[in-house]
MIVEXLO-381238 format. One record per atom (N, C-alpha, C): atom name; x, y, z. Coordinates in steps of 0.001 Angstrom, whole numbers, padded with zeros to 6 digits. Last residue first. Example, Ala and Ser with C-alpha at 12.3 -4.5 7.8 and 13.67 -1.06 7.14 Angstrom:
atome|xx|yy|zz
N|012850|-002250|007080
CA|013670|-001060|007140
C|012900|000030|007870
N|013190|-005690|007800
CA|012300|-004500|007800
C|013200|-003300|007800
This chain:
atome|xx|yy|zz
N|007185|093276|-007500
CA|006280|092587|-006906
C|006412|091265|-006416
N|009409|094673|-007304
CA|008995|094745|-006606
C|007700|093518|-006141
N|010363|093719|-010282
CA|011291|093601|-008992
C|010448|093597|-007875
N|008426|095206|-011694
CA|008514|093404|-011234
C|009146|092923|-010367
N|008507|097713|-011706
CA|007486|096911|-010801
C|007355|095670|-010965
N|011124|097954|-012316
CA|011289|098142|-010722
C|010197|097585|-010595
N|011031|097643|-014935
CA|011933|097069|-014305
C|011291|096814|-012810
N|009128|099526|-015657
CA|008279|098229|-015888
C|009468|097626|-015132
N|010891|102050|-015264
CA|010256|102009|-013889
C|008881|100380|-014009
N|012713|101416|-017394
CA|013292|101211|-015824
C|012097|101287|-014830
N|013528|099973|-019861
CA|011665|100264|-019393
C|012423|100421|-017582
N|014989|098486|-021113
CA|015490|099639|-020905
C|014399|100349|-020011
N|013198|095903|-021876
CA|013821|096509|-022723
C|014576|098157|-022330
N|013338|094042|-019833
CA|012401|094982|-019699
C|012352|096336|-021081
N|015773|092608|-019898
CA|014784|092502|-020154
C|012582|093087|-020382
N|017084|095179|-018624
CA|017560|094661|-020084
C|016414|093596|-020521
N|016691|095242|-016286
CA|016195|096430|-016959
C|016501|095637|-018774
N|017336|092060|-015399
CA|015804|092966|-014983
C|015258|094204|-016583
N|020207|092824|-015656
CA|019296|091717|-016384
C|018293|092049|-016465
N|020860|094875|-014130
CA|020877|094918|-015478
C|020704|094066|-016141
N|019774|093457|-011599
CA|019506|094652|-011795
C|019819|094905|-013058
N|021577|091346|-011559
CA|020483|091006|-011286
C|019890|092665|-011789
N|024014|092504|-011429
CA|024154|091745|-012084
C|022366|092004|-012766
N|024079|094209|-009157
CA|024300|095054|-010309
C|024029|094162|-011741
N|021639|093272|-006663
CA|023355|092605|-007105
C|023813|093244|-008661
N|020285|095208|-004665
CA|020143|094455|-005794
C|021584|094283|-006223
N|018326|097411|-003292
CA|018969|096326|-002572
C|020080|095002|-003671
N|017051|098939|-004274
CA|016171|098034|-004483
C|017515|097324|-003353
N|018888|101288|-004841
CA|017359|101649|-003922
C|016945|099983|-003808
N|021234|100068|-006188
CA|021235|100450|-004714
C|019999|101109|-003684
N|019893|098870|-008513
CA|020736|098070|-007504
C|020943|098843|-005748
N|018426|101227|-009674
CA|018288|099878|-008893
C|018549|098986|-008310
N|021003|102704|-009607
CA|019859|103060|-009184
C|019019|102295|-008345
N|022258|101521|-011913
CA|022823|101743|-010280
C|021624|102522|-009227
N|020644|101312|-014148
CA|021080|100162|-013105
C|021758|100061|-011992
N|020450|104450|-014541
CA|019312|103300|-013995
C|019535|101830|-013381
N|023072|104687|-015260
CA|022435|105157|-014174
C|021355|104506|-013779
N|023564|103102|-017620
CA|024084|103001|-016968
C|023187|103281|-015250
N|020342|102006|-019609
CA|021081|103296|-019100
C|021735|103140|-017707
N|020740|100460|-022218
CA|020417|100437|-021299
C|020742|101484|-020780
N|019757|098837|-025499
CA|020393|099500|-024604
C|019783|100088|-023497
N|019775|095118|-026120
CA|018934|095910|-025702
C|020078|096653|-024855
N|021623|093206|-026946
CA|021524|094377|-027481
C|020758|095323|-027138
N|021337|091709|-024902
CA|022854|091771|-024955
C|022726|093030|-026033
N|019017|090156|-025649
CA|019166|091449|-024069
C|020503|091831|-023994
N|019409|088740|-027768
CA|018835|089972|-027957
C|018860|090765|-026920
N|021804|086879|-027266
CA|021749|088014|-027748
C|020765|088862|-028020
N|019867|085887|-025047
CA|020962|086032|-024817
C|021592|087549|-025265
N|018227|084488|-027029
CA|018045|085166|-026038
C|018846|085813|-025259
N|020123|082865|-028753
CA|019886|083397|-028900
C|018547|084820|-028273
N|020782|080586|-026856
CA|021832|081545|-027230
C|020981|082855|-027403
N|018419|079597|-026259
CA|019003|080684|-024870
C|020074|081496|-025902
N|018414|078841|-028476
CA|016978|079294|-028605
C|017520|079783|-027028
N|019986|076581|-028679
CA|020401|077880|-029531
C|019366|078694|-028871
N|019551|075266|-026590
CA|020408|075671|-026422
C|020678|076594|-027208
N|017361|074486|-027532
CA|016962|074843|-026031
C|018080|075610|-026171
N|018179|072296|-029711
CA|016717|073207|-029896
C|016716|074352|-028596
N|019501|070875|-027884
CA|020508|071255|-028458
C|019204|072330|-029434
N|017512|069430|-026756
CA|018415|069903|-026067
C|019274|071119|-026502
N|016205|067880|-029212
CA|015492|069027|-027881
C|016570|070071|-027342
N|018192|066472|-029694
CA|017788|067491|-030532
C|017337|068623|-030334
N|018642|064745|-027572
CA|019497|065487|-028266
C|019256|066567|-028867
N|015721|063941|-027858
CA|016170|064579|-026628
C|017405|064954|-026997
N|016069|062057|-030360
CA|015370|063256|-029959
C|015343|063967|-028415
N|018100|060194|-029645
CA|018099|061709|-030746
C|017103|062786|-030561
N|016784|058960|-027555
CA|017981|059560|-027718
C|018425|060517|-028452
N|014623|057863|-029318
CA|014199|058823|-028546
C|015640|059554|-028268
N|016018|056300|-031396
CA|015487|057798|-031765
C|014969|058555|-030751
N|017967|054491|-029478
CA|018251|055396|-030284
C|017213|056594|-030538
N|015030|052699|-028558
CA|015909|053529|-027672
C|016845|055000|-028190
N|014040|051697|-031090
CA|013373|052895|-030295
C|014337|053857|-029207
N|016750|049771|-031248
CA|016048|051397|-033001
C|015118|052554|-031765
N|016357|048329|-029525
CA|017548|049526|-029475
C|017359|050379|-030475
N|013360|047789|-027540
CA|014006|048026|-029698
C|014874|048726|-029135
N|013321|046418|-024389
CA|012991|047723|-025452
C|014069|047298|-026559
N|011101|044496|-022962
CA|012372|044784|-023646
C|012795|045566|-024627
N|008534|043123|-021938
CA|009119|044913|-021878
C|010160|044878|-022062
N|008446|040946|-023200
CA|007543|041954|-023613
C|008130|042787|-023305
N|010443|039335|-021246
CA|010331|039279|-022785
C|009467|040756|-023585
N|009097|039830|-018729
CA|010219|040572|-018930
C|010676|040228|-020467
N|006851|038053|-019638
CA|006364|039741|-018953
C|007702|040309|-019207
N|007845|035678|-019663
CA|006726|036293|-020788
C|006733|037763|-020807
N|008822|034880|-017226
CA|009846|035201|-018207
C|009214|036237|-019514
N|006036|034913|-015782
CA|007194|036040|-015708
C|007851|036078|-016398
N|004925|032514|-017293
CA|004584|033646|-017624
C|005765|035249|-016948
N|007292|030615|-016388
CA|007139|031324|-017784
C|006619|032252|-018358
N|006490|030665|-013995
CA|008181|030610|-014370
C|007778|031440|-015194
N|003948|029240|-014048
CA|003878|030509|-013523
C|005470|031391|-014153
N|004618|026735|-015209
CA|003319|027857|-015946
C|003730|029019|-015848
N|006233|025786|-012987
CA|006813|025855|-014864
C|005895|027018|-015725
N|004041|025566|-011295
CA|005429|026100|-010852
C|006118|026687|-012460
N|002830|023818|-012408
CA|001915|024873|-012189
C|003430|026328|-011942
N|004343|021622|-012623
CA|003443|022175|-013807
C|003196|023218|-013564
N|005097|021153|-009835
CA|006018|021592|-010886
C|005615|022225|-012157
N|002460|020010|-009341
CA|002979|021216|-008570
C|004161|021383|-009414
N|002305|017914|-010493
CA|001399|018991|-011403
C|001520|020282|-010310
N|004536|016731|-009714
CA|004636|016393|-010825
C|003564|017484|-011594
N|003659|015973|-007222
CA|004754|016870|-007433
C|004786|017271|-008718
N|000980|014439|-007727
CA|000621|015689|-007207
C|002219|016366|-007290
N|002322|012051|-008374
CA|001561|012998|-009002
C|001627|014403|-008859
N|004078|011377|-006159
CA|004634|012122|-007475
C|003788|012972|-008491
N|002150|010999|-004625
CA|002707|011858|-004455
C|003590|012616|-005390
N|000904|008701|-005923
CA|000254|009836|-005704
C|001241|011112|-005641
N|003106|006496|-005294
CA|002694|007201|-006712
C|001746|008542|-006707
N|003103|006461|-002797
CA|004106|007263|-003035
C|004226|007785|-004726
N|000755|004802|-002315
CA|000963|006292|-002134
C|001752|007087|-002242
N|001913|002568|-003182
CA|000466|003547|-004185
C|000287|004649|-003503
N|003473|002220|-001402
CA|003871|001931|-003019
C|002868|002485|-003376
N|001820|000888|000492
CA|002683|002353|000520
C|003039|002810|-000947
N|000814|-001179|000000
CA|000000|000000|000000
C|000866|001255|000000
């Protein structure tokens, strides 16, 4: 009698390994699927390159237009020393403001 229960038992190991093998595979299934195309990986890569380097002319060229906007010496010492202000920060302000010293001061201020 023992002998027929030790066939059982293989059974039952035998469809606990099945079930064990099912499950294995569907995880292997799941990390198979999310494996990324090195073609996709690349073009997003380029395109965030592109972005980047889209960002980078597009400050250059912000850059140079407050680099031509003129300014009036006196007004940026003005603001720097009524406002409290780093001479830096103060002829950025008015230079974006296009020279506009008192549209300067009411952003500063607000």
């Amino acid at each position: 009698m023992e002998g027929g229960g030790e066939g059982v038992e293989m059974v039952v190991d035998s469809k606990d390994l099945q079930q064990q093998s099912k499950a294995f595979d569907k995880l292997t299934d799941r990390v198979e699927d999310r494996q990324l195309d090195s073609t996709r990986v690349q073009e997003a890569m380029a395109s965030i390159a592109a972005s980047s380097e889209a960002d980078r002319n597009a400050m250059r060229l912000r850059e140079k237009e407050l680099a031509a906007v003129k300014i009036n010496a006196g007004d940026v010492d003005i603001i720097a020393n009524e406002l409290e202000l780093d001479k830096k920060v103060a002829e950025r302000t008015l230079r974006e403001h296009k020279g506009d010293a008192v549209a300067a001061i009411r952003h500063l201020l607000r």
